[in-house]
Every structure is written in C-alpha cells, then in structure tokens.
VOGU-3710 file (C-alpha; in Angstrom, 3 decimals, decimal comma):
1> xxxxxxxxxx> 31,624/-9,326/-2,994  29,339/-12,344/-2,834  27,901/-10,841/0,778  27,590/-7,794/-0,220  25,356/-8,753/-3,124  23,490/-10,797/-0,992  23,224/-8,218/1,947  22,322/-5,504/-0,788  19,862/-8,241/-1,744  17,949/-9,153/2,060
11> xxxxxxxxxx> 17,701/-5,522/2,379  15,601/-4,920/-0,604  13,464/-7,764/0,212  13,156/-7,034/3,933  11,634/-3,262/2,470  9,171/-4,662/-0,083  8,083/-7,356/2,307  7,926/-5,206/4,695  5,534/-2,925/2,489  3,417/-6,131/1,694
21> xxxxxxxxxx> 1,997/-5,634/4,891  2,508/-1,551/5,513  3,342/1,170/3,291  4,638/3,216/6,374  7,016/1,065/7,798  8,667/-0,013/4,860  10,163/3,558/3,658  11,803/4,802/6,922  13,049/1,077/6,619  14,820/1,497/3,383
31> xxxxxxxxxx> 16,265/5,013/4,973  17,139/3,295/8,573  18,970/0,018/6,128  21,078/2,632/4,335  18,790/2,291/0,680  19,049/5,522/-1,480  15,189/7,054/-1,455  14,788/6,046/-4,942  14,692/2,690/-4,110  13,498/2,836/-1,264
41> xxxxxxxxxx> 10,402/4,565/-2,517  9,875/1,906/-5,489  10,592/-0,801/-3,262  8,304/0,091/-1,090  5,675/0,729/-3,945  6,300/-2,782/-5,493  5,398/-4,476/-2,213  1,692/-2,724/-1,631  1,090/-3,262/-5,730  1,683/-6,965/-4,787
51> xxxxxxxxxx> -0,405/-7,092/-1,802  -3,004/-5,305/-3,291  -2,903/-7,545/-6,654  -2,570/-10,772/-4,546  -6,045/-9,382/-2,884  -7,950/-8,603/-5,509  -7,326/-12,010/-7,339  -8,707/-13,692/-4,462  -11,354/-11,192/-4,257  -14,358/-13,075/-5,622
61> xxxxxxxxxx> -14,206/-15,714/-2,616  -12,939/-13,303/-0,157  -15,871/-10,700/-0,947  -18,638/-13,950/-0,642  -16,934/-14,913/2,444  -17,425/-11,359/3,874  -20,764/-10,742/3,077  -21,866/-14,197/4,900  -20,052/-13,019/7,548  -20,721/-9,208/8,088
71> xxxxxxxxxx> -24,034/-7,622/8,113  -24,695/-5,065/4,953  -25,091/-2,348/7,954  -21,794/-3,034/9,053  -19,922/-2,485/5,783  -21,491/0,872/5,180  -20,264/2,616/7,821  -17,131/4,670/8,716  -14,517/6,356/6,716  -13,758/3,903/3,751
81> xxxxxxxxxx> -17,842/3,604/3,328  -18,141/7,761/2,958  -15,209/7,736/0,656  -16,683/5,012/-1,345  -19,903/6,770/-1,566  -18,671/10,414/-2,651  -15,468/8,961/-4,756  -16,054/5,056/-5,820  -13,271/3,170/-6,683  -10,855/6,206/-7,714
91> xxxxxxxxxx> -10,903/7,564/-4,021  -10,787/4,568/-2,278  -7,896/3,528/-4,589  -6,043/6,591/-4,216  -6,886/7,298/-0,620  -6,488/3,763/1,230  -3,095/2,962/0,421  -2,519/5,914/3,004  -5,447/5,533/5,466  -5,813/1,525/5,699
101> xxxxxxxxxx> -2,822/-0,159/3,889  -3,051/-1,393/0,150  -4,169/-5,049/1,786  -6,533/-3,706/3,792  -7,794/-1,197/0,979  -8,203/-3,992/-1,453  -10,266/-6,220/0,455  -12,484/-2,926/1,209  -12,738/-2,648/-2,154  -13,774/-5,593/-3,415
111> xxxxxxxxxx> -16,563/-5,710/-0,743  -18,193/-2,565/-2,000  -17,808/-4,363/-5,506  -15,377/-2,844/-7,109  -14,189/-3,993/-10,455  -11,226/-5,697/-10,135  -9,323/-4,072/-12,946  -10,255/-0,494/-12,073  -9,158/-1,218/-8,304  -6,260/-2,224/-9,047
121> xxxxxxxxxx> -5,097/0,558/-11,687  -6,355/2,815/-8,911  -4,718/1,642/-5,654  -1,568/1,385/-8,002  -2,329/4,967/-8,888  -2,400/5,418/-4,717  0,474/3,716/-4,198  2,948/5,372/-6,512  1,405/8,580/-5,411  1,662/8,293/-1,906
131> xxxxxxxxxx> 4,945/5,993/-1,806  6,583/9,193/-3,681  5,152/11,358/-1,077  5,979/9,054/1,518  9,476/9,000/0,533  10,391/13,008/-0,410  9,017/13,695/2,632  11,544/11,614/4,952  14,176/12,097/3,100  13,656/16,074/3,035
141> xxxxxxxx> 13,138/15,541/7,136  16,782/13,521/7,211  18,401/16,144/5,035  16,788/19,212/7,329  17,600/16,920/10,615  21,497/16,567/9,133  21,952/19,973/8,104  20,976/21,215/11,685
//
C-alpha cells in the first residue's frame, strides 16, 4: 500500500513538474501515466500557475536585466508584441499559456510592464482555460481512438 501511495504520488509530481516547464507535455503525460483527466488537467494547471507566479515575483530584476540586455526594437516585434498591443495584459495572459508556455509568457509580460497582479490573475485565467481545453480534447481523442 505504502508503494502505491508513493507511486500514485511521483506520478502527480512528474505531471505538474512536468507542466512547470510545458503545458503540452504534461497532460498527454498524466493520460500516458494512467491519471484520470481530472487530475491530470489540474495537475497540469497547478504546475504553469507556479511557473508563472515564481516568474512574476522575480519579475522586477528579471525585466531590468532584459532591458540592459535587449534593444527596445527587439522586444516589439513578433507575435507576443502584436498581441500585447491590440489585447494588453488580458490577451497575452490568456493567449501565451498556449502559444509560448506560462514561463515564457510571464517573463514576456513583465517586459512589456505588466502589472504583476493583473498578469498573474490573467495567465491563471489562460491556464485553467486552456489546461481544460487541453485536457477534453485528449481525452475525447483516446475515447474516439478506443471506441474504433
């Protein structure tokens, strides 16, 4: 009983770590380690709200360290830059937990100067959203796969 609770254990950690660094990877991870999709999907959701709140609290440095080291032209171009410019912090909150990663999105964020409390409740927003999405949508592709 003691392995199994420990086995049960490593798996949940291996999803939300595993969604500390990517959102993607970590739900056909839960499926793939036998987790029900519930779990999976908040699992996976805890992990990017934790990398994206470990960010943002180190955002002040981090944000002075890139703009020393990238030029302002730099930062204000490509996808995240557009989005930032037609949605502010609510679409790059709700959009980059998809496009660039909730570590990734945060940092983004907080060099475009986002206030740290309205990133966060927004990439949290993002994360839920798309971690939901994320998860209905394998687990409707392993049910329609198995019922072949």
């Amino acid at each position: 009983m003691t392995e199994d609770v420990l086995t049960e254990g490593l798996k949940w950690l291996t999803v939300a770590g595993t969604s500390v660094l990517e959102l993607w990877a970590a739900i056909p991870l839960g499926f793939a380690l036998g987790l029900h999709p519930l779990l999976t999907g908040l699992l996976s959701a805890l992990g990017s709200i934790i990398s994206a709140y470990l960010v943002i609290q180190v955002g002040g440095p981090l944000r002075r360290w890139m703009l020393r080291r990238w030029e302002r032209k730099n930062k204000q171009s490509g996808k995240m830059s557009t989005i930032w410019n037609k949605y502010g912090v609510v679409g790059l909150g709700f959009i980059s937990p998809l496009i660039t990663g909730a570590p990734l999105g945060a940092v983004i964020g907080i060099s475009f100067g986002a206030a740290p409390g309205r990133l966060l409740l927004w990439m949290t927003v993002g994360i839920l959203f798309w971690s939901f999405v994320l998860t209905a949508a394998v687990a409707l592709g392993i049910a329609s796969f198995l019922s072949a």
